[in-house]
C-alpha positions as CSV (number, residue, x, y, z in Angstrom):
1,X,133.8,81.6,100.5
2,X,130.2,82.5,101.9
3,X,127.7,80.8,100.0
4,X,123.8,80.2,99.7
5,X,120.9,78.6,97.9
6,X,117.8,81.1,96.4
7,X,114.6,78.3,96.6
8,X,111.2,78.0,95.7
9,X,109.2,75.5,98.4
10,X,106.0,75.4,99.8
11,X,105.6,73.1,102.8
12,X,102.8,70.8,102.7
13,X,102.2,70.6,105.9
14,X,101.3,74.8,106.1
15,X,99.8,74.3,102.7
16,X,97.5,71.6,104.7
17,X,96.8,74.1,108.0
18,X,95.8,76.8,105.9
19,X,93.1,75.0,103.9
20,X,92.1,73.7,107.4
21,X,91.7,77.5,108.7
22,X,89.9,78.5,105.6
23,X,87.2,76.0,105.8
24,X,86.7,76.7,109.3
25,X,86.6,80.4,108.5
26,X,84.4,79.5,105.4
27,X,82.0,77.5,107.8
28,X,81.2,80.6,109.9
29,X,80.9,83.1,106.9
30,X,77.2,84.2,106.9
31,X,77.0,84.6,102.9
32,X,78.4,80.9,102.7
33,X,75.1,79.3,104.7
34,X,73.3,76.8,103.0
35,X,75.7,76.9,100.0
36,X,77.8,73.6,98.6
37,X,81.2,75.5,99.0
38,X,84.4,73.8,99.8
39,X,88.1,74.2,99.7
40,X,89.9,70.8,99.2
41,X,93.7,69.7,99.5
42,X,95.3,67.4,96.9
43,X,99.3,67.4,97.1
44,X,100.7,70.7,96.2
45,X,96.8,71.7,94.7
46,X,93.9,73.3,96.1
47,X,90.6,73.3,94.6
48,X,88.0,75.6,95.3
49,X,84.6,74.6,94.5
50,X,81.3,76.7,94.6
51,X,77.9,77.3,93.7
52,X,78.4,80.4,91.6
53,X,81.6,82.1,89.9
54,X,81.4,85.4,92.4
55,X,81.2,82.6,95.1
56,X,84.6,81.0,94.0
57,X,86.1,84.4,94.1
58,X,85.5,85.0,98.0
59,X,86.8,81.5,98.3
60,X,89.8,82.6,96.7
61,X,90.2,86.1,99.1
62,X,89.2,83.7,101.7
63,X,92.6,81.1,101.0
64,X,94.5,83.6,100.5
65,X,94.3,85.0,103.3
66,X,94.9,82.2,105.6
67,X,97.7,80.9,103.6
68,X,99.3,84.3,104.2
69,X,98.6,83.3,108.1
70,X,100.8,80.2,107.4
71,X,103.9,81.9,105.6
72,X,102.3,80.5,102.1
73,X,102.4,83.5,99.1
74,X,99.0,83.0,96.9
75,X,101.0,84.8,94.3
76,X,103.1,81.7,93.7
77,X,100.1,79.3,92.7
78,X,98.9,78.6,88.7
79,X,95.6,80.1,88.2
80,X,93.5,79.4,85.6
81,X,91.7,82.9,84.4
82,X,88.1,81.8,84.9
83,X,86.5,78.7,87.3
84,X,85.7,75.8,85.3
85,X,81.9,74.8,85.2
86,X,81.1,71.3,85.6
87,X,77.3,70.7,87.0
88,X,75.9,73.1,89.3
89,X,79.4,73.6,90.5
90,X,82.3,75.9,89.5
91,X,85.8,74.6,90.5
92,X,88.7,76.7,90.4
93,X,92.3,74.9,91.1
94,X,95.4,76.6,92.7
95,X,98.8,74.5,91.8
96,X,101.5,76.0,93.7
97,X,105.0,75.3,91.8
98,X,107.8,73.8,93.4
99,X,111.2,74.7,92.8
100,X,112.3,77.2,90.2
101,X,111.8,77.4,86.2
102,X,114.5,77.7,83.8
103,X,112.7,81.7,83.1
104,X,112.8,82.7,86.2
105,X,116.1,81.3,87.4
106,X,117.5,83.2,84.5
107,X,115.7,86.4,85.3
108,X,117.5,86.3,89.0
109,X,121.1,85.6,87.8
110,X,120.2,88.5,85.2
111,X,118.8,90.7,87.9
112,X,122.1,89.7,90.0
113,X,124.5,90.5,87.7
114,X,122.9,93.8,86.5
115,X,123.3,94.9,90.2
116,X,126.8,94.8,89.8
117,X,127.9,93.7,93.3
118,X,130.6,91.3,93.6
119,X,129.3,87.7,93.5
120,X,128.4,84.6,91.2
121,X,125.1,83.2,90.6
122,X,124.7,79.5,89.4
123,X,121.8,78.0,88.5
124,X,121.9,74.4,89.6
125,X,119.0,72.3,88.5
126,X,115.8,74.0,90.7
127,X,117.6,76.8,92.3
128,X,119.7,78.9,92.1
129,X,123.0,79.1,94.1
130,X,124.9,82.9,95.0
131,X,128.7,82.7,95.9
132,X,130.8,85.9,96.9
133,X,133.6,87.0,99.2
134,X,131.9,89.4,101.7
135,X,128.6,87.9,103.5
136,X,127.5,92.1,102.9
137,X,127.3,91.1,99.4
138,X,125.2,88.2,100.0
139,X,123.1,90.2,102.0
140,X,122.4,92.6,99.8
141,X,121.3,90.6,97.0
142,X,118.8,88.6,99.5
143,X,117.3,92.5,99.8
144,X,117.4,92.8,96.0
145,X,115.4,89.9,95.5
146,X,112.9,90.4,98.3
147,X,112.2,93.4,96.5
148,X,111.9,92.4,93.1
149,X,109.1,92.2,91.5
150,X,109.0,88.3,90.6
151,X,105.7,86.5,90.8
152,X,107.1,83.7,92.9
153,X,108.1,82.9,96.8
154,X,111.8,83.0,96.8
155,X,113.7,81.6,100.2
156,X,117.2,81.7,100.6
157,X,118.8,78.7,102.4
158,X,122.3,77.2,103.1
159,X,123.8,80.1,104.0
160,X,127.2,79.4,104.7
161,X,130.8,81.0,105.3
């Protein structure tokens, strides 16, 4: 019976490349000269630290865009709503989640269900796995999810027959 896993990872090591590429783009950004701006890598969280709040903002657009380079989605990182002050800098941290929450793996096994094709989902601990008979089925579900509109990177691994 074809089978596969519905996962939430980021890689570190593509986490790590694109705050590389976004400080070397930030160091050649005319606006950013002779401003204490940085974009640091802890684990599975990047802070982005600036001058001003505006500042942190570009620094934002700026990650996000060479995390896209690396196969990373932004849109799966904890924001906080505003930078916090500390000093005369603003920090703003980015915690990108691994795995997948109780919430949302309930969502998708709602969402697969509703769709009414043939297969089970199961949520086992962090993911979520999808069993059916026809490997159509399975197929069509990884489009169903792709299109959703859930606020998290989803990738689909294990796919067996």
């Amino acid at each position: 019976m074809p089978s596969f896993d519905i996962v939430s990872e980021i890689d570190e090591v593509s986490l790590r490349h694109a705050v590389d590429n976004a400080n070397r783009d930030l160091t050649n950004r005319f606006d950013f000269r002779g401003v204490q701006a940085s974009i640091e890598q802890n684990g599975l969280t990047v802070t982005l630290k600036s001058e001003s709040d505006f500042q942190v903002q570009q620094l934002v657009d700026i990650f996000a865009k060479a995390a896209v380079k690396q196969g990373i989605s932004a849109a799966g990182a904890d924001k906080p709503d505003k930078p916090e002050h500390s000093g005369k800098t603003f920090s703003l941290p980015l915690t990108f989640r691994q795995g997948i929450d109780q919430p949302t793996a309930k969502t998708i096994v709602k969402m697969i269900k509703d769709s009414k094709l043939k297969v089970q989902a199961s949520i086992q601990g962090d993911q979520v796995r999808v069993n059916g008979k026809k490997r159509d089925d399975l197929q069509a579900v990884m489009a169903l999810l792709r299109e959703s509109s859930l606020e998290m990177p989803l990738q689909f691994n294990n796919f067996r027959d």
